[in-house]
C-alpha positions, 0 to 999 in steps of 0.5 A: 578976526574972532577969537575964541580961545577964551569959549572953552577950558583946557581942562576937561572931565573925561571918564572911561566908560568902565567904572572898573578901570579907574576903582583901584583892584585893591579897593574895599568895594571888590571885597563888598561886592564878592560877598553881596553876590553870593547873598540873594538879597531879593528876599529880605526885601518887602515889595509894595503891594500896590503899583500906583505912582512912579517906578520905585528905586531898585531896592536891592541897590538901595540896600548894597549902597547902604551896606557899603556905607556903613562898611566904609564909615562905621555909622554914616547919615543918610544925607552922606549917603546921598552924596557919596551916591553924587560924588563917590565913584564906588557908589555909582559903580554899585548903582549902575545908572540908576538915578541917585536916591535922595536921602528921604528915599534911603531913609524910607528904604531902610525904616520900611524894608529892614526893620524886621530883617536885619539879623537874618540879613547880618547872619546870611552875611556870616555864613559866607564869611565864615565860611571863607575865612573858616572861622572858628565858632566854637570859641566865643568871647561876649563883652558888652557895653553901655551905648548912650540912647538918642534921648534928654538926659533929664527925662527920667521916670522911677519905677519906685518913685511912682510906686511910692507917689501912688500908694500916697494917692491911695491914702488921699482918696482914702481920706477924700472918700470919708470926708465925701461920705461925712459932709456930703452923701450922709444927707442923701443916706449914701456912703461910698466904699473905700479900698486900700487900692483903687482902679480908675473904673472904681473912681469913675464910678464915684465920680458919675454917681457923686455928679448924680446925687449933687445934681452938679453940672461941671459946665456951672463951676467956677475957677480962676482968681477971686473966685471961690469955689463950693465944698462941692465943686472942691471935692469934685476937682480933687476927686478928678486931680487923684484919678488923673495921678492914679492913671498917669503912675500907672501908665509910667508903672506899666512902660517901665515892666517887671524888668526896669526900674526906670525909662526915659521919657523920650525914648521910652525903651531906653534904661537909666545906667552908668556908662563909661564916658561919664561926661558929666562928670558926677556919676550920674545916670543916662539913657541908655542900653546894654549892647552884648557881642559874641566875638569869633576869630575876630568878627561879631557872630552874635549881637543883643541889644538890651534894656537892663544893665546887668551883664549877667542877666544877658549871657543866656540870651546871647547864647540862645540867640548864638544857638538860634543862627547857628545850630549850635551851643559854642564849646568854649564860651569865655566872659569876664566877671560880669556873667559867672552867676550859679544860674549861667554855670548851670545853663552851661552844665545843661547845654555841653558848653565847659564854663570859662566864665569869671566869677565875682571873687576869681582875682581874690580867689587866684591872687590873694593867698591870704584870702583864700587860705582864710581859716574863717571862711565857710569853705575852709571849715573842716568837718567832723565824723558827723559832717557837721562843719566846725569852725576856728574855734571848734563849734560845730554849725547845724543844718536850719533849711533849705532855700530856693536860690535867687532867680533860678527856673532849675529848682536849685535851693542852698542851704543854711547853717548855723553856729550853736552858740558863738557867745563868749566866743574870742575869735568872734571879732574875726569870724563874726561881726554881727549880733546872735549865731552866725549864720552860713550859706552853703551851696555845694554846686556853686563851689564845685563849678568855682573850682572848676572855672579856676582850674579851667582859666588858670590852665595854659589853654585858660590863660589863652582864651582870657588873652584872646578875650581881651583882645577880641571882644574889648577890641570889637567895641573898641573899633566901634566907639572909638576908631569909628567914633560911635558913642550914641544912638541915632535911632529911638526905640528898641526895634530902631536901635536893633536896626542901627546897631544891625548895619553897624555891625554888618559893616564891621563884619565886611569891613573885617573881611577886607582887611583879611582879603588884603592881608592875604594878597600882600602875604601872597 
């Protein structure tokens, strides 16, 4: 008798034809999807223009899978990508039956069809989230933080470090030239110009006409050890060493721009700053960049990526980006102490947006009663029946000039004071500790949009927005370094960071909006 109770197992797969039916009702994937078919996605897709080779994926289910998986992830690798496209039943319920993309073809996908579209793709994603959810955009809270750039941490290179080395090339070539011009081309009766700069060009030039007059053939020269070399080929080697360092300072010079004091060397668009998680633990420098986000009502309406780490110098890009997507200035735009600088409040004034923008001073000036009762301060001096601003001591400050005022496109100038003679004074040591007169600066604008910024964050409506600041924008990076463990870039240079940091806060967005789907089905 054959037996073959031992030919089969009593376990077996079985799935419902239906995906559907087995993806609980509750899932993130509905909420995914409900946005996705209402984003014509077609369109931010760039098509082949050539037919040759095998029939391509389908793009646009490349796309919603790469969607969902930083939706669901955060930041996610294209390796995980491609197994949860084998294993997870969401994916293959996105894919429909089309054959799972190996991570190479998900990675070519998004380099070759995102890059330039990205942003328009996260605000088409917006407008129909917003529009559910009616979020309110004229409140904006901007926070930014410093995000680790995917580069060595030893690679730096100092705009200012370059700069000194190739001023003292300059006065090496100097020297070389006059050492040239006196033990070598004095017998041919011909004297090469020095500059206190000098072009490549300018030193190719000598170097060809220096080979001429010799008759040196640069094949004949000799080197290694035991080998001794003409004054000759000495002057031309050294020649040839400076051009080369002229050259190389010039090109760090070059990369870092008008904007940078420094960049990496393997990642040429990333900045030298101080971030947060120092875990070198000696406050030292890392690649990285400056990350802004304009929070609305809890999403990311806005997000900038840049390549300094002033906080104040991105206010105005964000805004104008905020402007650009939406149409709009926001009413209430609300930040801490980094961005109230003289040019925002102005940027604001010329906009219609109201200045809820800590300053530097804000907490010394609302909190410490002592420092802005202090009777030495320019802005509590009284005046006398000429204008004239008399100090504690009762000498008056006269007007010196006017000066245009640091950074500013408006044509704005502050103006200088001076004492008219605080020798012998006794209250000096508290008023004045430098040498001669002091010397003020007023700027009657900026202490007004001071005044107006206290009033408008000390009111109730104030303390809200700087409440909701908190909560929000803090929040926002919060949940994307922390809760989703994103603390570097994965992606080099500026247009791979924008494209990484796109997906990451597209997926934050629908991810938000899930969570906002369930919340109104359990209260329901």
């Amino acid at each position: 008798m054959k037996i073959t109770e031992t030919n089969y197992t009593p376990i077996q797969l079985k799935l419902p034809v239906d995906y559907e039916k087995i993806i609980d009702i509750t899932d993130s994937v509905y909420s995914f999807m409900e946005v996705m078919n209402h984003i014509d996605l077609n369109r931010y897709i760039v098509e082949k223009d050539y037919n040759t080779g095998r029939p391509g994926y389908d793009s646009e289910k490349l796309l919603k899978i790469t969607l969902f998986a930083f939706m669901e992830n955060g930041y996610i690798s294209l390796r995980e990508i491609e197994k949860l496209c084998k294993t997870d039943i969401r994916f293959m319920w996105i894919l429909d039956d089309m054959n799972v993309p190996s991570y190479v073809s998900i990675g070519n996908f998004i380099n070759n069809s995102l890059k330039c579209s990205i942003e328009e793709i996260f605000a088409e994603i917006n407008e129909y989230i917003f529009s559910v959810d009616e979020v309110d955009l004229n409140h904006i809270y901007i926070d930014g933080s410093k995000i680790e750039a995917n580069a060595n941490k030893y690679t730096w290179v100092w705009k200012k470090s370059c700069i000194k080395s190739r001023d003292k090339t300059f006065l090496k070539v100097t020297d070389l030239i006059n050492t040239i011009n006196e033990d070598i081309m004095s017998s041919y009766r011909i004297r090469f110009g020095t500059r206190t700069e000098y072009a490549p060009e300018y030193l190719e030039m000598i170097r060809l006409n220096y080979l001429e007059k010799t008759c040196l053939n640069p094949e004949d020269f000799v080197y290694g050890k035991g080998k001794r070399k003409t004054p000759e080929q000495r002057y031309y080697d050294m020649l040839v060493e400076y051009t080369e360092k002229i050259i190389s300072y010039g090109k760090h010079i070059e990369t870092c721009g008008e904007s940078r004091g420094s960049y990496s060397k393997t990642d040429h668009d990333a900045t030298f700053m101080r971030v947060k998680k120092d875990y070198m633990g000696n406050d030292q420098l890392l690649p990285a960049y400056n990350f802004q986000l304009g929070i609305c009502d809890g999403y990311i309406a806005v997000f900038k990526a840049f390549q300094f780490a002033s906080d104040m110098d991105c206010f105005q890009p964000v805004m104008q980006a905020f402007h650009d997507i939406y149409g709009f200035w926001p009413e209430y735009p609300v930040a801490d102490a980094g961005y109230g600088s003289y040019n925002n409040y102005l940027f604001c004034e010329q906009h219609g947006m109201k200045k809820y923008m800590k300053f530097t001073m804000f907490n010394k000036e609302t909190k410490d009663l002592k420092y802005h009762l202090n009777p030495y301060r320019s802005v509590n001096f009284k005046t006398d029946e000429n204008g004239n601003m008399i100090c504690p001591a009762g000498k008056r400050f006269f007007f010196q000039r006017n000066s245009p005022v640091k950074d500013n496109k408006y044509g704005r100038t502050e103006e200088f004071y001076q004492c008219e003679s605080c020798e012998g004074c006794e209250l000096r040591s508290q008023c004045h500790k430098g040498k001669g007169n002091r010397i003020i600066r007023v700027n009657e604008e900026l202490t007004g949009f001071h005044k107006e910024v206290i009033d408008n964050l000390n009111s109730i409506q104030g303390a809200l927005l700087r409440m909701n600041r908190s909560i929000q924008s803090e929040g926002a990076f919060g949940t994307i370094k922390w809760n989703r463990d994103y603390k570097r870039l994965r992606r080099r240079g500026f247009d791979g960071v924008m494209l990484e940091f796109g997906l990451i806060c597209c997926g934050f967005n629908l991810h938000k909006f899930h969570l906002r789907r369930m919340k109104m089905l359990k209260a329901a």
